[in-house]
N, C-alpha and C positions, 0 to 999 in steps of 0.2 A: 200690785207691784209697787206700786206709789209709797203706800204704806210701808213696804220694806225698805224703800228708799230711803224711807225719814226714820227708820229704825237702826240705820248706819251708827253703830258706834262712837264715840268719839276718836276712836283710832283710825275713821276713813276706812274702813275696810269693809267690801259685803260679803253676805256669806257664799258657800258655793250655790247655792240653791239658786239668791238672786242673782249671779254672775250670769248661771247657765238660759235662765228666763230671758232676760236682759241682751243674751247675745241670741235667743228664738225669734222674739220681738224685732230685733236689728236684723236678722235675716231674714223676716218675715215683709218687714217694709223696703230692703232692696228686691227682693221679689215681685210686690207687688209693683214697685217702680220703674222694673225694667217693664212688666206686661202695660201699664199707662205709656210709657215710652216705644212701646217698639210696633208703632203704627207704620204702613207700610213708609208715609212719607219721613220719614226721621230712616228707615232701612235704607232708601236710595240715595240719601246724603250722607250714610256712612257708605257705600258702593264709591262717592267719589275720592278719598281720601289716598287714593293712592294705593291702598293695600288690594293685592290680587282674590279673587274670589276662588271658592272653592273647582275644580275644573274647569279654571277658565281657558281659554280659547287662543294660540298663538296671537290669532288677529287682532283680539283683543286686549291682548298686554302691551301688543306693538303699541296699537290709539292708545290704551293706557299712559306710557311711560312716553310717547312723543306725538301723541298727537295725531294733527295732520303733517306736519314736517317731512319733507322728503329723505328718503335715505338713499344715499347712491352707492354705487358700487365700489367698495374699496378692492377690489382686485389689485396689487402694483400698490400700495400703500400699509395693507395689513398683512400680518404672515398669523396665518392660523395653524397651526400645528397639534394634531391627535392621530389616535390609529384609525384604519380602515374598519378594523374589527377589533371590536373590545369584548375580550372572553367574560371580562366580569362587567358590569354597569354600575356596578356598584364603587368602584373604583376607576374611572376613566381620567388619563392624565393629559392636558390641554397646556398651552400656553398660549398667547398672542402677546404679539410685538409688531410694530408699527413705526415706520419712517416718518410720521408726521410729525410737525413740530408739537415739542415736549413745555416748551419754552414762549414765552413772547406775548406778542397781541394776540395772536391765536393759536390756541395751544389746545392738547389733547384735556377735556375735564373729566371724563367717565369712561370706561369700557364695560360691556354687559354682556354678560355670555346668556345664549337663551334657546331652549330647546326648542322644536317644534309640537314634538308628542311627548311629553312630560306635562301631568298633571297641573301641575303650577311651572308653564315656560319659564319664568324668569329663572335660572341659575344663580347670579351674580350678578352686583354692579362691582367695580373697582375704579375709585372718586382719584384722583393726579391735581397736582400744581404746580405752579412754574418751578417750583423746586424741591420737584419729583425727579426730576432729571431725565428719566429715561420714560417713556408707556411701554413695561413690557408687565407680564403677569405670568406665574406659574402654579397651576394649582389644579386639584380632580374634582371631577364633578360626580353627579348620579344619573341615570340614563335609564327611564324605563322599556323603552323598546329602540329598532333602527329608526333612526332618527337624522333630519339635520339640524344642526349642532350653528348657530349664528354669534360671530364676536360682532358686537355694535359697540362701533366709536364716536364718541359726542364729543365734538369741538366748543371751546369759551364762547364762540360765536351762535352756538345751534347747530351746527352745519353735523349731518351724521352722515358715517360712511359703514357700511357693513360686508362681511365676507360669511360664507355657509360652507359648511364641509357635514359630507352624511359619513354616519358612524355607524358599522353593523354590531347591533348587541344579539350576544349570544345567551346571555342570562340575566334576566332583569334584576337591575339595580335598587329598583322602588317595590314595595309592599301591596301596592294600591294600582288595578289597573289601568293602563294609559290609554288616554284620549284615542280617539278613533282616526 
């Protein structure tokens, strides 16, 4: 292949032959790069980066996304709004809004909607700043089975406040079946 290289034209151009080598070669050394690379310790340092794992576990996206952080109970603070029973899961319409300050020294920065039994819990984040003016959100989620359904509210401060409403699904939203 060397050879072909230095047989390049003066017009800079290779033929198809060494193009097609030339890109076997380049896929052949990310291949072997990713297998040098993916010892388990380089695997458990991508697990920290923040992205959820395949089936991962309510409890585990919570520690995920906040840690040990306490979350207390927004009851009287958040208003979570969906149906009791959603015929389809696949379209489930939600909102949350929230009387907490929007504005200020401390003010609402995220809300996250997060399933219980849904393969990947997290749903959404929805990120706010002081001139967001209002935390409110309206949008549909997907729902693989009856579920509770959690809005988590993160303050500029850390401080989390969360509310759970259960959702009867009637026909699964997701392709892939849900957590147990």
């Amino acid at each position: 292949m060397i050879e072909e290289l230095h047989n390049v034209g003066a017009g800079g151009r290779f033929s198809r032959r060494t193009f097609i080598r030339m890109g076997a070669v380049a896929a052949g050394l990310i291949t072997g790069l990713e297998r040098l690379f993916s010892s388990g310790s380089v695997f458990a340092q991508a697990n920290t980066s923040g992205l959820p794992l395949p089936d991962e576990p309510v409890d585990v996206t919570i520690k995920r996304l906040f840690g040990n952080k306490t979350i207390s109970s927004g009851e009287g603070r958040i208003k979570l709004e969906m149906p009791l029973i959603a015929e389809d899961g696949g379209n489930v319409g939600i909102t949350v809004e929230t009387n907490l300050p929007a504005s200020g020294p401390t003010h609402v920065s995220s809300i996250y909607l997060v399933s219980d039994k849904n393969r990947r819990p997290m749903l959404a984040k929805f990120s706010f700043t002081p001139e967001s003016g209002k935390a409110f959100i309206a949008t549909s989620v997907r729902l693989a089975t009856t579920t509770d359904v959690r809005a988590i509210v993160e303050m500029s401060d850390g401080a989390l406040y969360a509310v759970s409403r259960n959702v009867r699904v009637t026909i699964s939203g997701c392709d892939l079946p849900p957590q147990s």
